[in-house]
C-alpha positions in Angstrom: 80.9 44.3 108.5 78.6 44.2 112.0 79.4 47.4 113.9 77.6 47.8 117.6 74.9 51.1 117.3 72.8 52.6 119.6 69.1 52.1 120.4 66.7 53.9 118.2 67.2 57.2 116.8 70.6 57.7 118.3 71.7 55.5 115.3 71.2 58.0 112.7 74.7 59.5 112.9 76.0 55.6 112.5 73.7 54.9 109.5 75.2 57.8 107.6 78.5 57.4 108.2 77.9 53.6 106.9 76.0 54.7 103.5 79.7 56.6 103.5 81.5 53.8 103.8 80.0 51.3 101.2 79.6 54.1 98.3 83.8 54.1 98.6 83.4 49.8 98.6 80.8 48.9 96.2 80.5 45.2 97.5 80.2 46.0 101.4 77.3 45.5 103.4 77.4 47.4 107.2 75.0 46.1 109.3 74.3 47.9 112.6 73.2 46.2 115.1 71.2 48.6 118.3 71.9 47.0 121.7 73.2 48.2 125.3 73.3 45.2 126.7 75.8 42.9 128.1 74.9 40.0 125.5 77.1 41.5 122.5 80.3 41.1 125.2 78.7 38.0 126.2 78.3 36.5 122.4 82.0 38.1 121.8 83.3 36.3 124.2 81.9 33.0 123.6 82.8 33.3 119.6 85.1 30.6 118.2 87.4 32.4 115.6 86.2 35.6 114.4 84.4 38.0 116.4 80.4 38.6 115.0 80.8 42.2 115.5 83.0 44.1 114.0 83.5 47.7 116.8 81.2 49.9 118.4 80.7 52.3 121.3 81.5 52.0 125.0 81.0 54.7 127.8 84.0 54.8 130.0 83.6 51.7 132.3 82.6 49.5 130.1 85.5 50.6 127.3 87.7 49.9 130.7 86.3 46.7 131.5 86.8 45.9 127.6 90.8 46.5 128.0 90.9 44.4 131.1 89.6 41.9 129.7 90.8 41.5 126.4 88.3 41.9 123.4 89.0 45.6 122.9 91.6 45.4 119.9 94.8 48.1 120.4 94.1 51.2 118.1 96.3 51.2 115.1 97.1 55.1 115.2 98.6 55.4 111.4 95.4 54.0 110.1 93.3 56.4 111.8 94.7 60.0 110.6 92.1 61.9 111.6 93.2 61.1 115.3 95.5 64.4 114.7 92.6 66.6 115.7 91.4 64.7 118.4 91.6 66.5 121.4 94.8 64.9 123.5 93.3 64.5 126.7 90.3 62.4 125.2 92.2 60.8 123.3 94.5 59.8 126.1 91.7 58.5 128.2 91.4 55.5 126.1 94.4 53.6 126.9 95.7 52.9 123.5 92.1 51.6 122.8 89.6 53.3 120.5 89.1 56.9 119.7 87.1 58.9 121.7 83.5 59.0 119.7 81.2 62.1 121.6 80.7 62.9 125.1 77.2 62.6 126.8 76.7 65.1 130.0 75.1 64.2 133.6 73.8 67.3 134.1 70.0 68.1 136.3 66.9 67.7 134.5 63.8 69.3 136.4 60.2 69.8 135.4 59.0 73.2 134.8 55.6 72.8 135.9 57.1 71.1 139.5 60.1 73.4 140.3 59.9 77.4 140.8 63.6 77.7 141.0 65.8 75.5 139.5 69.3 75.1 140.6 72.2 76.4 139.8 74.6 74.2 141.7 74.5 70.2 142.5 74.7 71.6 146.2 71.1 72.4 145.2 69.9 69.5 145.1 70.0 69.3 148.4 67.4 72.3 149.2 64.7 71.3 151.7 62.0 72.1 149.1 63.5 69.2 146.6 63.3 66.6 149.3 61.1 63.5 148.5 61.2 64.5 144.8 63.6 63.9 143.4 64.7 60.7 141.2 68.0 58.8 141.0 69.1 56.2 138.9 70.5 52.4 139.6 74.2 52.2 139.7 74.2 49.5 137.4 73.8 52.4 134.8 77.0 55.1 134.4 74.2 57.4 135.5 73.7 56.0 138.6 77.4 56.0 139.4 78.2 59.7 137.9 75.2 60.7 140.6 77.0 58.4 143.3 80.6 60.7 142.9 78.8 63.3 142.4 77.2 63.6 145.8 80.6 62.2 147.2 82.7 65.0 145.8 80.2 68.0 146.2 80.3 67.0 150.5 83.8 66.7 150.5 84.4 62.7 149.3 85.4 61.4 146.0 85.7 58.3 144.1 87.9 56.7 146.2 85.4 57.8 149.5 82.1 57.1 148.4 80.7 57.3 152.2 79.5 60.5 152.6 77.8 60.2 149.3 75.6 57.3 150.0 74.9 59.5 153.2 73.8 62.5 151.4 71.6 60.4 148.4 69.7 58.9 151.7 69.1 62.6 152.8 67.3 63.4 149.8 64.9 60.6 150.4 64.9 59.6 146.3 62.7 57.6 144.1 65.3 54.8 142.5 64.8 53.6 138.9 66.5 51.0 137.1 67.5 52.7 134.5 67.8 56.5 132.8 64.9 55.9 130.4 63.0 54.8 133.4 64.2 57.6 135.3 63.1 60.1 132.6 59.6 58.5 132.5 58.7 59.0 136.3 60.0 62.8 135.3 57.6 62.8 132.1 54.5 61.9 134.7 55.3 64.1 137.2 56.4 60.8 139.6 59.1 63.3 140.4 60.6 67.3 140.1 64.4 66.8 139.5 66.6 64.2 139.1 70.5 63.6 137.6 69.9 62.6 133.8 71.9 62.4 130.2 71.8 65.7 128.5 70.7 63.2 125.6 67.3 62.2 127.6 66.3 65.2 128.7 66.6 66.8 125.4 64.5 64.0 123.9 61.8 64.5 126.2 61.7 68.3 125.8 61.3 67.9 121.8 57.8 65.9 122.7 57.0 69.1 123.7 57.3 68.0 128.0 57.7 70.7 130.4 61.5 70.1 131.0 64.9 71.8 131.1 68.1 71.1 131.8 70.4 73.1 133.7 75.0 72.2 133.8 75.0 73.2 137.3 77.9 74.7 139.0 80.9 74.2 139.3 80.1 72.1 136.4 78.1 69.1 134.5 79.8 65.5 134.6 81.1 64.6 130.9 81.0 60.9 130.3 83.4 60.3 127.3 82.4 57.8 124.7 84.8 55.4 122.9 84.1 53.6 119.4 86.7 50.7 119.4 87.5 47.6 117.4 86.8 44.3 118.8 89.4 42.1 119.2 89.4 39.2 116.1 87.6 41.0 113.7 87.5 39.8 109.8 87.8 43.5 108.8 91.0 45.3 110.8 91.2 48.0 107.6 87.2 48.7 107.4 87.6 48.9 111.5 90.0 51.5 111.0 88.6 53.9 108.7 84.8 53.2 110.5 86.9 55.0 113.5 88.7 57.9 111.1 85.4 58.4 109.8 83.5 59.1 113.4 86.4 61.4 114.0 85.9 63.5 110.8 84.2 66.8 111.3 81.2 66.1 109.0 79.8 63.0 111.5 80.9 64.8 114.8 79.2 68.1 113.2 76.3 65.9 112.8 76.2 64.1 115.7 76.4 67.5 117.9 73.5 68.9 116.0 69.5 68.1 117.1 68.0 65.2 118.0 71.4 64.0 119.1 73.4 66.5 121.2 77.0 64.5 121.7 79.7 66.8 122.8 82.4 66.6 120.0 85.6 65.5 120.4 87.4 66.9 117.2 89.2 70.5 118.1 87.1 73.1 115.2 83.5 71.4 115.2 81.2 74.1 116.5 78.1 73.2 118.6 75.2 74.5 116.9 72.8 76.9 118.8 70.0 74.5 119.1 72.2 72.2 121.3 73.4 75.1 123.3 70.8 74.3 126.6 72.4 70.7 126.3 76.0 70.8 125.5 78.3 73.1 126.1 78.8 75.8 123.5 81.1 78.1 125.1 85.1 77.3 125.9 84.4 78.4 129.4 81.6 75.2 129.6 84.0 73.0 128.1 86.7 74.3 130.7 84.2 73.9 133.9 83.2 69.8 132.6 84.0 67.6 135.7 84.9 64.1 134.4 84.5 61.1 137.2 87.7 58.9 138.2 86.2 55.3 136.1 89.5 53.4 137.8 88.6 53.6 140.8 84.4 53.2 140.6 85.0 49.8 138.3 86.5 47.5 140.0 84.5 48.1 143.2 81.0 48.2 140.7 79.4 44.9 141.7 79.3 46.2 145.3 78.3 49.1 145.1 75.0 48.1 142.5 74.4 45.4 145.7 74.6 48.3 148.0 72.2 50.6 145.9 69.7 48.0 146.1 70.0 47.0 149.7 69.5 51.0 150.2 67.1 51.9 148.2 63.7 50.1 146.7 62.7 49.9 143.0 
């Protein structure tokens, strides 16, 4: 079986879920494959017959892009009964599709050597000291297009009335980057003070011992839900199946909450453990104030507005 993993050490929780998995079917093999790229769709797609991979994760656009467009397989809910402590809400944001895997947040990531007083707010981000340094991702990348609503909706917009938030991102005259990890490298060289970053990324960087924190501003950091689903034509429905009951048990979403990884869990009765705390919310009252972003009405206008970000602003 050929299950979809994330890039580098992010894998870890995947890896031991699979050893799980093959000590209860002496005979299987799962290989996990790292990618975030396009090409696994691409390759799915193309495949004559059987799909070469097996499921893996999506963020929220992509997982809706999946459904659209047809290699997302439908969830078979009696397969998966650890679905029963999923929380509803999450669980309803996946169309039928996948169970909701972790949450990442968009939260502001600043470096403590740069900024004297961080902020507490994402109206902060607009104070005349922070202007000219701060950083701001592509929108080809959900953290690019979480930082996009965000603006909108903190001057009044929202999804639907992105205007005033490509107004207010020109105000803060921004460095661009192409991408998170790039983004988190210009705030690792002191390129720039602040930015809008993962929760994941900026926790990485302040392991390495960086000058960075992270702060869930007010009235509250931006979760970004991710789905593990089973593509569509896979040899291996059954395996798919219990792949998703296992990410929903509370020993891999215990793990995957825990340092390096920081994924908010998704299973009602996992705690978050204290070393996570500054990165994921640990407290019901975070979890209450999480602002989630309307993905159906940002993805089907994406293509434009990635051809507007670059038009506006130079990488």
């Amino acid at each position: 079986m050929v299950i979809v993993t994330y890039p580098g050490a992010l894998s870890a929780p995947h890896r031991w879920l699979a050893d799980q998995i093959e000590a209860r079917h002496p005979g299987l093999s799962i290989r996990l494959v790292p990618s975030d790229s396009q090409d696994i769709v691409a390759q799915i797609k193309a495949a004559q017959g059987y799909s070469p991979y097996d499921a893996g994760p999506n963020d929220e656009p992509p997982h809706l892009i999946g459904i659209a467009e047809g290699y997302l397989a439908r969830r078979d809910d009696a397969a998966i009964p650890n679905l029963a402590n999923a929380y509803p809400e999450l669980v309803e944001k996946g169309g039928g599709f996948g169970v909701p895997a972790t949450y990442s947040l968009v939260g502001v990531a600043y470096n403590t050597d740069l900024v004297e007083t961080p902020p507490q707010s994402w109206a902060d981000l607009w104070r005349p000291e922070f202007r000219g340094k701060i950083g701001i991702a592509r929108t080809s990348s959900n953290l690019g297009l979480a930082t996009l609503a965000i603006a909108a909706k903190t001057h009044g917009g929202s999804e639907r009335d992105l205007e005033i938030g490509w107004s207010k991102l020109r105000e803060l005259e921004p460095r661009a980057a192409r991408s998170p990890a790039a983004l988190t490298q210009m705030l690792e060289r002191e390129e720039i003070a602040i930015c809008p970053l993962w929760n994941n990324n900026t926790a990485s960087a302040a392991q390495k011992g960086l000058p960075i924190a992270f702060v869930k501003p007010e009235p509250g950091a931006v979760a970004i839900i991710s789905f593990v689903s089973g593509f569509a034509n896979s040899r291996y429905p059954e395996l798919v199946a219990e792949w998703m009951n296992g990410i929903l048990s509370p020993d891999y979403q215990a793990r995957a909450a825990a340092a390096p990884f920081y994924f908010g869990p998704t299973v009602k009765g996992v705690d978050v453990p204290p070393e996570a705390a500054p990165y994921t919310p640990s407290s019901p009252e975070e979890v209450v104030a999480l602002q989630t972003i309307d993905w159906p009405s940002i993805v089907p206008v994406r293509g434009e507005l990635v051809e507007r970000f670059d038009r506006t602003f130079a990488i």
